[in-house]
C-alpha positions in Angstrom: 17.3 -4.5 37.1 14.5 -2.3 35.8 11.4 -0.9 37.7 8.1 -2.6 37.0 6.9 1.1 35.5 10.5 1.9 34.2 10.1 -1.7 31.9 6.9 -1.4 31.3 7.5 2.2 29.8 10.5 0.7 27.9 8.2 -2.1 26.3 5.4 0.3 25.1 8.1 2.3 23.6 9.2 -0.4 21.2 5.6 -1.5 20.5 5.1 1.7 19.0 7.8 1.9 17.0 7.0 -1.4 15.4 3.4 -0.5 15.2 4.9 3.3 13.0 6.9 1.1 11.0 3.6 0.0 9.2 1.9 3.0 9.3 -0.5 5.4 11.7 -3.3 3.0 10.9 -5.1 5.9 8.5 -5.0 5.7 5.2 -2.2 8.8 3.9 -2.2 10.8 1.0 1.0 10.3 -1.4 3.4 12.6 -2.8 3.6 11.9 -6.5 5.7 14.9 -7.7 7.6 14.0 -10.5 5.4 11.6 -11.7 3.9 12.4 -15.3 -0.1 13.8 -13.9 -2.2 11.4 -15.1 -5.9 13.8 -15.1 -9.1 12.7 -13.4 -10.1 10.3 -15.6 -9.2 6.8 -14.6 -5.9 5.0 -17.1 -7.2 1.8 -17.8 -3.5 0.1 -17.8 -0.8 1.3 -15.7 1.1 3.9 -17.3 4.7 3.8 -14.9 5.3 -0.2 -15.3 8.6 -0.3 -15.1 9.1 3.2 -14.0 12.2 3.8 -11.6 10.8 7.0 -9.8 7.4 5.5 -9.8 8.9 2.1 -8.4 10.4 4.5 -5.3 7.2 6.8 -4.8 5.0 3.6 -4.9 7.3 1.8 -2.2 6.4 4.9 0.2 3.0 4.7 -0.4 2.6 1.0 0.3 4.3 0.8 3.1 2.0 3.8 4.1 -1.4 2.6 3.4 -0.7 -1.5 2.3 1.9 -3.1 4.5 -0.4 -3.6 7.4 -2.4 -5.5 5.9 -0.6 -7.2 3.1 2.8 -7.3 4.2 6.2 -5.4 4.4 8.0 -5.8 0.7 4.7 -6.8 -1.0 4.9 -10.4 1.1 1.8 -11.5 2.5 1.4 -13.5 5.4 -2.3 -14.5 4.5 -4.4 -11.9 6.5 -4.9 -10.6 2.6 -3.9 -11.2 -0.8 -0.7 -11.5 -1.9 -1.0 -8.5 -4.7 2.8 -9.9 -6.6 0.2 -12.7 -7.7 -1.5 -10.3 -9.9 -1.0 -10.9 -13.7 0.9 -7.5 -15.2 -1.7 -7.2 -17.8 -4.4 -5.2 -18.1 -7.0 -7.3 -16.6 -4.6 -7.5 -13.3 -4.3 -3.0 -13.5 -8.3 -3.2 -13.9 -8.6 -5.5 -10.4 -5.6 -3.5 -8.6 -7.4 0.0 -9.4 -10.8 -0.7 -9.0 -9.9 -2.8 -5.3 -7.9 0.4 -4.4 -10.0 2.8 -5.5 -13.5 1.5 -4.2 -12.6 -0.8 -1.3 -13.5 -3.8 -0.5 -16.9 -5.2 1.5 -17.8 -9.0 2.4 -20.9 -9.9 4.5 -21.4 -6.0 5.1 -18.0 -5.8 6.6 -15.4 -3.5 5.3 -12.2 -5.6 4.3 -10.2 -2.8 2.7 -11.1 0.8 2.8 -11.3 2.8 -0.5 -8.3 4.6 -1.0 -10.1 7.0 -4.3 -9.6 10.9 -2.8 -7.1 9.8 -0.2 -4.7 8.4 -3.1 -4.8 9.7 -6.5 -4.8 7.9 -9.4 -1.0 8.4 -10.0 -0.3 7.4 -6.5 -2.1 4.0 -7.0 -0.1 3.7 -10.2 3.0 4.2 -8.4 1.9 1.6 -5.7 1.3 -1.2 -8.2 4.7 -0.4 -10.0 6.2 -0.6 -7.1 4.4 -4.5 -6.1 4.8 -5.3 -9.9 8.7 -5.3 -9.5 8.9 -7.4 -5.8 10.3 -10.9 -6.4 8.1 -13.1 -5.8 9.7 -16.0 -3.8 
């Protein structure tokens, strides 16, 4: 039988370790080497869809900065959209860049940080190729 503190140590343990398996919490930068650079100016459709080395960077870069809220594998569980419901057109790019890049606010209340100077454009690319090719069932 464990100690009261010996248990309790054990339990905090493992709460943190699920809590790093979605992230610190703070928004993190994403390595995009490889990736065709993209310039300052915003794409206005994404340019990787369908990409297989996009597809990989953009799965570390959700499950950085988007898992926390809308779920591990792209599946959410309703505290925020499901983003695999997004048409692959460019109307669907347009939404997904300008709600990453600017945020979101409702009622004065910030809902989703912006991620524009944290995430580049070609890691935000990479994050929608990567939700773009989740089955969504």
């Amino acid at each position: 039988m464990l100690k009261p503190f010996a248990l309790a140590s054990l339990l905090a343990l493992a709460a943190a370790g699920v809590a790093l398996a979605h992230g610190d919490g703070a928004p993190s930068p994403v390595d995009t080497k490889g990736l065709k650079e993209l310039g300052e100016d915003p794409v206005a459709e994404n340019p990787y869809r369908g990409d297989k080395l996009a597809i990989s960077i953009g799965a570390g870069g959700y499950n950085q900065n988007c898992a926390r809220c809308h779920g591990l594998d792209a599946k959410s569980g309703g505290m925020a959209p499901d983003l695999r419901e997004l048409p692959s057109d460019a109307e669907g790019d347009s939404w997904f860049y300008a709600r990453v890049a600017g945020g979101a606010t409702k009622d004065g209340r910030v809902r989703m940080p912006p991620f524009l100077g944290i995430l580049n454009q070609e890691a935000i690319w990479a994050i929608r190729t990567y939700v773009e090719n989740q089955p969504k069932d």
